[in-house]
C-alpha positions in Angstrom: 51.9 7.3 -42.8 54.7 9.2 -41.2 53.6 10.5 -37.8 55.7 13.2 -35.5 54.2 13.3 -31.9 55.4 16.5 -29.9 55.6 16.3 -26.1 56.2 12.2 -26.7 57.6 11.5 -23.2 54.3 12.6 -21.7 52.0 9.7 -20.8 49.4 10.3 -23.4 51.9 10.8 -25.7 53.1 7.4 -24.6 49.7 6.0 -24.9 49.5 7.5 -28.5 52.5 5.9 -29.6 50.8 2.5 -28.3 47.9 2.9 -30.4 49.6 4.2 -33.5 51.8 1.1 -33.5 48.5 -1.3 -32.6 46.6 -0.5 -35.4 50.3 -0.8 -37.9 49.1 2.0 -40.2 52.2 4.2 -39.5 56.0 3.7 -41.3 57.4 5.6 -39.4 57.1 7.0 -35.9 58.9 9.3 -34.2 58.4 11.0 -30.7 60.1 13.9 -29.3 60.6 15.5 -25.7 62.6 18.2 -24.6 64.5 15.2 -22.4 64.5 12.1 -25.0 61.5 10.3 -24.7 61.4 6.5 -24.2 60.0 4.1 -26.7 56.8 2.8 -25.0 57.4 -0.7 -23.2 54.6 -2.4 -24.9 55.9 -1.3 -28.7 56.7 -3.8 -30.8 57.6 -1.8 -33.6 61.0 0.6 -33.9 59.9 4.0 -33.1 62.6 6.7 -33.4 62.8 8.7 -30.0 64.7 12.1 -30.2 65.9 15.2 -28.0 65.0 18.5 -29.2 64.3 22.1 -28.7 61.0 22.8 -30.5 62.4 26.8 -30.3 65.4 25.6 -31.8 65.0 26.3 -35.9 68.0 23.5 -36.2 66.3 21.3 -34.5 63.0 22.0 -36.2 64.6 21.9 -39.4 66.0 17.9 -38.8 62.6 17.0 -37.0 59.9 18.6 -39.3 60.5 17.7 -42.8 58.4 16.8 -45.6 58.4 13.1 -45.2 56.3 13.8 -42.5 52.2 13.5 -43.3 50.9 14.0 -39.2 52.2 16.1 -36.0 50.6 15.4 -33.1 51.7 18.6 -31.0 51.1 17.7 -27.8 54.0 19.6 -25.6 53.2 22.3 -23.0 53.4 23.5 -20.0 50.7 23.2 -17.7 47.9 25.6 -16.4 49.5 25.5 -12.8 53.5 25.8 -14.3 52.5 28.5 -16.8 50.8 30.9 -14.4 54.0 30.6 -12.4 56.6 30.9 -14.3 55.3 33.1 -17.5 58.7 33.0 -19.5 58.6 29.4 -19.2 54.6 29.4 -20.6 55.1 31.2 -23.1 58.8 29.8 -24.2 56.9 26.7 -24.4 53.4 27.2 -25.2 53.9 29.7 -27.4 57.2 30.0 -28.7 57.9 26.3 -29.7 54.5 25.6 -30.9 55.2 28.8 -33.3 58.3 27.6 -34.7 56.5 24.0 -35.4 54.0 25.7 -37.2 56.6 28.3 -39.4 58.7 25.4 -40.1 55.7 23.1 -41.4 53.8 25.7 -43.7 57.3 26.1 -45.5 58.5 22.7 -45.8 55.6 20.2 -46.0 52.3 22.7 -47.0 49.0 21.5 -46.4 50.3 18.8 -43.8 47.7 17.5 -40.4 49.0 19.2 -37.6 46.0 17.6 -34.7 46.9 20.5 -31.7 45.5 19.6 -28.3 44.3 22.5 -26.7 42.4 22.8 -23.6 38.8 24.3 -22.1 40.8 26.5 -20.0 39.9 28.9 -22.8 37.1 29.7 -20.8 37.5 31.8 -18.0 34.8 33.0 -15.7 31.3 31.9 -14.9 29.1 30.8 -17.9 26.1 32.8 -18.8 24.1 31.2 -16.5 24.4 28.7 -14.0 25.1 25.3 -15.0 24.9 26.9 -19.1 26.4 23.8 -20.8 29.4 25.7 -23.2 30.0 25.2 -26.8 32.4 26.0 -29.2 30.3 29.0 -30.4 31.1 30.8 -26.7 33.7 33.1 -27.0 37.3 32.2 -25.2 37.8 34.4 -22.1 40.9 32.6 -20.3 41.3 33.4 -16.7 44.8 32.0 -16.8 48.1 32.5 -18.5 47.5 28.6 -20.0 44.7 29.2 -21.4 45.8 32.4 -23.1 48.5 31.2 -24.5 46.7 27.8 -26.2 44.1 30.1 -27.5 47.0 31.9 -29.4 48.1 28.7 -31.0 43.9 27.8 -31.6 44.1 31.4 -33.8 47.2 30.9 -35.2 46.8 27.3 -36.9 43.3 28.1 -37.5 44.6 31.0 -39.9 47.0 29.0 -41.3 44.2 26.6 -42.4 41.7 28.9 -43.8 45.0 30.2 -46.0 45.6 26.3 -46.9 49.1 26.5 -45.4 48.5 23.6 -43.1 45.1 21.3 -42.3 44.8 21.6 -38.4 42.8 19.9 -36.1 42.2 21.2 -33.0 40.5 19.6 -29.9 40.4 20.9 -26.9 40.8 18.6 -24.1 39.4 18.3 -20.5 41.0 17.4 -17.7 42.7 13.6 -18.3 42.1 11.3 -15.5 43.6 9.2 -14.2 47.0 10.4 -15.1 49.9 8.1 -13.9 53.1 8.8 -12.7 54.3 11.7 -10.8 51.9 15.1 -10.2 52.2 17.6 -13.0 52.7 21.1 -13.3 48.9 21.1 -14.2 46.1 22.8 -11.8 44.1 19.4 -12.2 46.7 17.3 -11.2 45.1 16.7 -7.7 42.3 15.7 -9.7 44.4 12.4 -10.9 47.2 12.4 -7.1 43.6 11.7 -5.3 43.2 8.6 -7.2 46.6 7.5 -8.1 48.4 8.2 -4.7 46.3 6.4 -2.0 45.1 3.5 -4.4 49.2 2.9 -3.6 49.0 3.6 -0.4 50.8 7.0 -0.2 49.1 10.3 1.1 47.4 12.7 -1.6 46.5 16.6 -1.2 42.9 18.0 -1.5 43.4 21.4 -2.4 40.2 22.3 -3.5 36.1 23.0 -2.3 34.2 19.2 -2.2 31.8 21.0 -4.0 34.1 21.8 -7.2 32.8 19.8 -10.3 34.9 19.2 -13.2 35.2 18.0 -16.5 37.1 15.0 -17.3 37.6 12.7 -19.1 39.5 9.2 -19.6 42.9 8.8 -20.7 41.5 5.8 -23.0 39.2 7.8 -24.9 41.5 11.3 -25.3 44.0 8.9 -27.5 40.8 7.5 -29.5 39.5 11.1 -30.4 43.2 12.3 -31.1 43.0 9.4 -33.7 39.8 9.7 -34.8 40.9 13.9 -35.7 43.4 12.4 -37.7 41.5 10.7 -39.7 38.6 13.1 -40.3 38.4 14.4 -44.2 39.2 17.8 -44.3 35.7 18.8 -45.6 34.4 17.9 -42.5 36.0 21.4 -41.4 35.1 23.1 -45.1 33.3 26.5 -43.9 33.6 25.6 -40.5 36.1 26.3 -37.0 38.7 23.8 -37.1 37.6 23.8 -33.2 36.3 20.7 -31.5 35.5 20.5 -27.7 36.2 16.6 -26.7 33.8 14.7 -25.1 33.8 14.7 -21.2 31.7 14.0 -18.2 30.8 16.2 -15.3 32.0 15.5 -11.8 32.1 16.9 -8.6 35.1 16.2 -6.2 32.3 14.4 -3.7 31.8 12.4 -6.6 35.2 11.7 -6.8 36.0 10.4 -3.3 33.0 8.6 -3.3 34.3 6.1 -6.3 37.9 6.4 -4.2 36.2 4.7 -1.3 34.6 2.2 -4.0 37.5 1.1 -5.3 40.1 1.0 -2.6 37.6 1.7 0.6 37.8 3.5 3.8 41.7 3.1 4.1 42.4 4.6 0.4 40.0 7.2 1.6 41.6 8.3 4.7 44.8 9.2 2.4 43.4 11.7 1.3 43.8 15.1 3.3 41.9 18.2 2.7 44.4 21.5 2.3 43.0 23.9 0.5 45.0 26.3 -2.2 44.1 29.3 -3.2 45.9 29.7 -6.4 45.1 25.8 -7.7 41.5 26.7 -6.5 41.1 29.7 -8.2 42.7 28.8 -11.6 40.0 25.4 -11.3 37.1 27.3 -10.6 37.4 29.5 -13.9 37.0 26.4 -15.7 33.8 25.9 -17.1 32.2 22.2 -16.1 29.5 21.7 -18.4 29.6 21.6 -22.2 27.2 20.6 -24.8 29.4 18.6 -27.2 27.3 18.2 -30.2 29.3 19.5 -32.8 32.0 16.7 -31.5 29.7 14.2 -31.7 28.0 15.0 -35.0 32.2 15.0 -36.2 32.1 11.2 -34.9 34.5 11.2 -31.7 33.9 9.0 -29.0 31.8 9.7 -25.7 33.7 9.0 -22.8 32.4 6.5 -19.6 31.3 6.7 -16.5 34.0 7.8 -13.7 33.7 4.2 -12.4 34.6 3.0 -16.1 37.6 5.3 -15.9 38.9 4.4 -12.5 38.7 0.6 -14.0 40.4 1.3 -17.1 43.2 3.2 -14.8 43.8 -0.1 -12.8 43.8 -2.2 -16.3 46.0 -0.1 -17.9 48.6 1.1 -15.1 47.3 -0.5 -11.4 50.4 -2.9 -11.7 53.0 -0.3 -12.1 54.6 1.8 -10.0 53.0 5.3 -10.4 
């Protein structure tokens, strides 16, 4: 197995790379970042981290070869970045993810290519009130983000039905708890209101209480990108090569209350209520509620409870510096 993960200096990139190497089914591994990627602390295993320019045909060229047998193509810019800088979203989101794509389906034909896309797809209010979304609800993004993955959810999902690549696409909901510094994302209050005052630093609300979103654990996300890797290809035969991931539903109340459980009043008072229009009104198109069936007929993994999250977060990164 020779395995190519895109976006590779991200953290769930980085958390990929971990599990790829635990379960020593891989040869080779190689991650790539627009800023060379490090080699995860924990490897144990030589993993080959590169510099490039995914809109770069040279640099495609010497990445995407037909050694290769996986891509994980998780680069991007994020919902909040993307709708404020367009050239950028599209450069990235767009662009590079096109040039992966034309390079693969003429060097290495037929290879997986698992695409992490997101539910930001869906734009607007669902057809009823708490109406749990499926993959059979047409895409209306409310954001430049979510345009622009929904292009690349099209574009590989042609190339499949012509047999020019097998994609996977999942589309993922909002990670949590993210560490390291905020992200360009719209939902990356959703992980700073954790991360930040559980180390004692001050964290910005900028959204309604009364928000709920969909989430789901870093832990799980890097199981279900695995477990799309290893599905048969006839589990797509006739099919979309769409899956909405697994998730939970949460409100930001929610939220603050398992703060206060975990690192009490004090981690609680950290956190300061300034509401933003534009992060609030990109969130709010995203639908909360999803019936996940087809994902779980497909075999990927249910995520936790939001207290089983925060608990993996402390396992996983409360010792570090995030």
């Amino acid at each position: 197995m020779n395995v190519l993960i895109t976006g590779g200096g991200g953290f769930i990139g980085q958390a990929l790379a971990i599990s790829l190497v635990a379960e020593n089914k891989a040869s080779a591994i190689t991650l790539t970042d627009i800023v060379e990627p490090k080699a995860p602390d924990s490897s144990k295993s030589n993993i080959r981290c590169i510099k490039a320019d995914l809109t770069s045909q040279t640099d495609c060229n010497s990445l995407l070869t037909k050694e290769l047998t996986h891509i994980f193509i998780l680069h991007g810019i994020m919902s909040g970045a993307a709708e404020a800088d367009l050239e950028l979203g599209i450069r990235v989101n767009v662009d590079a993810t096109r040039q992966v794509l034309d390079t693969l389906r003429k060097v290495n034909r037929g290879v997986k290519a698992i695409f992490t896309s997101t539910t930001a797809v869906y734009g607007g209010p669902p057809p009823s009130p708490g109406f749990p979304l499926t993959e059979a609800n047409a895409p209306q993004p409310s954001s430049s983000y979510g345009a622009q993955k929904l292009m690349m959810e099209t574009l590989l999902s042609d190339y499949s039905r012509r047999g020019l690549l097998d994609g996977r696409i999942v589309r993922l909901p909002t990670v949590l708890v993210r560490p390291g510094k905020p992200t360009g994302a719209a939902s990356s209050f959703a992980s700073a209101i954790f991360r930040e005052p559980l180390n004692g630093q001050k964290s910005i609300l900028p959204v309604s209480k009364d928000l709920s979103v969909w989430i789901c654990s870093p832990r799980t996300v890097v199981k279900n990108l695995i477990h799309a890797r290893d599905l048969p290809a006839e589990s797509y035969a006739g099919g979309s090569r769409v899956v909405n991931l697994p998730g939970v539903t949460v409100s930001i109340h929610e939220m603050l209350a398992a703060l206060k459980a975990v690192g009490g009043q004090k981690a609680l008072d950290l956190v300061e209520e300034k509401r933003d229009a534009t992060t609030e009104k990109i969130v709010e198109s995203w639908p909360a509620k999803y019936d996940t069936a087809r994902a779980k007929q497909l075999g990927f993994k249910e995520d936790g409870t939001l207290e089983q999250t925060l608990q993996e977060y402390l396992e996983d990164y409360g010792s570090k510096k995030t």
